[in-house]
C-alpha positions, 0 to 999 in steps of 0.5 A, a space after each residue: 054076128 054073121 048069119 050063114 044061113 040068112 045070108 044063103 037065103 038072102 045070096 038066092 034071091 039073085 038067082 031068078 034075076 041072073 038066068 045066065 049066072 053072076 059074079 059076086 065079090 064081097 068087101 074087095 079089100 086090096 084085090 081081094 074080097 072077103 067072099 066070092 061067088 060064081 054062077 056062070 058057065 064054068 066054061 066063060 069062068 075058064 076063058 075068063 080067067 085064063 085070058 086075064 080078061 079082069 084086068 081089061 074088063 070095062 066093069 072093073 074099072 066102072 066098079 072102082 070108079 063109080 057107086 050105083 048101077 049100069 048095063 053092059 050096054 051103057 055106051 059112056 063106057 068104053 070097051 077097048 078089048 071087046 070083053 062084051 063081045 066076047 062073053 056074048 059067045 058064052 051066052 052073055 048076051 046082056 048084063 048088069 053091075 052094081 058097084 056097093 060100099 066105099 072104095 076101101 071095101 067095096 062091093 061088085 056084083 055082074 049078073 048076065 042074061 041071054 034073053 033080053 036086058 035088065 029092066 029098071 025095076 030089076 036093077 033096083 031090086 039088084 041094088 037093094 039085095 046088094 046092099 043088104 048082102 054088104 052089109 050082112 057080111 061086113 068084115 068090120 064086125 067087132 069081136 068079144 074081149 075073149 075072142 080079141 084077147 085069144 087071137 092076140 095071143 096067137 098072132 103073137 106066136 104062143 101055141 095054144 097050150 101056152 095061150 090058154 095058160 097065158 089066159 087062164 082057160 083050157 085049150 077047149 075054150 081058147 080053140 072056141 074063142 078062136 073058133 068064134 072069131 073066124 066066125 065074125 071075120 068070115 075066115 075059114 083059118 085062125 090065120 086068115 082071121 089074124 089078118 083080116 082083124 088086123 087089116 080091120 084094126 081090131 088087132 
C-alpha cells in the first residue's frame, strides 16, 4: 500500500543533490506519468512549457531510449535545438538524468545544479533513490476484492446509492472501498481511479 508520508521523506533526500531544483516523472504511461514533481525556477518551468521545449529536449528522448544515467554534458548526445544552452541562461548550468522502469512505465527524473557537475557517487545515489521512489509509487498495486468490486460497480455506471444496494453495504462503506482504492492508484478521483485500474488491468 502506498505510503504518503514515506514517499515524502524519501522525495526529499533529492533536494541537496538538485541545488538548482528537479523534475520528477513517476511511471509515464502513454505521456503521462502517475506523479509529477518540480523544483526549478518557476521562471524556466514557464519558458520551458510555453516554448514546447519537451518536445525537442535531448533528455526525453534519452529517456525513452535508454535506462541508467547521464550528464547534460554527454556529448554522445545530440542537441540540436540548443535546449542545454538555453537553460544555462536560468541557472542550469549542469545536470543530470536518470531513466527507471520499462518503457511502458518509466521513470524520469533531471536535477540540475549551478555550481559544478554531478559527481560519480551522486549519481548512483541518484540512481538508487529513484528506484526506490519507482518503486514505492507503483501503480500496479493490486486491490482488495471489496475495493475491486466497488470500482466496478461504478465504472459501469450505478450510482453509489445503487452500488451499495447492488453490493449489499451502506453508501458510507462503498465511498470507503472507493476511497481505499484512490489510495492504491495514487488517484485523486474515483474517476482517475477507474482509468488507471483499467490501463493496469485490474478492472
Amino acid at each position: 500500500m502506498f505510503e504518503q508520508r514515506l514517499f515524502d521523506e524519501e522525495l526529499k533526500k533529492l533536494d541537496p543533490y538538485a541545488e538548482a531544483g528537479y523534475f520528477l516523472a513517476l511511471h509515464i504511461r502513454f505521456t503521462s506519468p502517475v506523479m509529477m514533481f518540480q523544483t526549478y525556477d518557476p521562471a524556466w518551468i514557464n519558458h520551458y512549457t510555453e516554448n514546447g521545449y519537451v518536445l525537442r529536449d535531448p533528455m526525453t528522448a534519452w529517456s525513452f531510449s535508454a535506462t541508467g544515467t547521464t550528464r547534460w554534458s554527454n556529448r554522445r548526445i545530440p542537441d540540436p535545438f540548443g535546449i542545454f544552452k538555453k537553460a544555462r541562461q536560468f541557472g542550469l548550468n549542469y545536470g543530470a538524468t536518470i531513466s527507471h522502469g520499462p518503457i511502458r512505465s518509466r521513470t524520469v527524473c533531471s536535477m540540475a545544479r549551478s555550481d559544478r557537475e554531478f559527481e560519480d557517487h551522486e549519481m548512483a545515489e541518484l540512481a538508487r533513490l529513484v528506484a526506490i521512489l519507482h518503486d514505492m509509487s507503483d501503480p500496479r498495486q493490486r486491490l482488495t476484492k471489496a475495493q475491486t468490486q466497488a470500482l466496478k460497480c461504478i465504472a459501469d455506471g450505478m450510482r453509489h446509492a445503487a452500488a451499495a444496494e447492488f453490493l449489499g453495504i451502506s453508501e458510507s462503506a462503498l465511498k470507503l472501498r472507493l476511497a481505499g482504492a484512490r489510495d492504491r492508484l495514487l488517484a485523486r478521483t474515483t474517476a482517475e481511479a477507474i482509468q488507471r485500474a483499467k490501463e493496469n488491468n485490474l478492472l
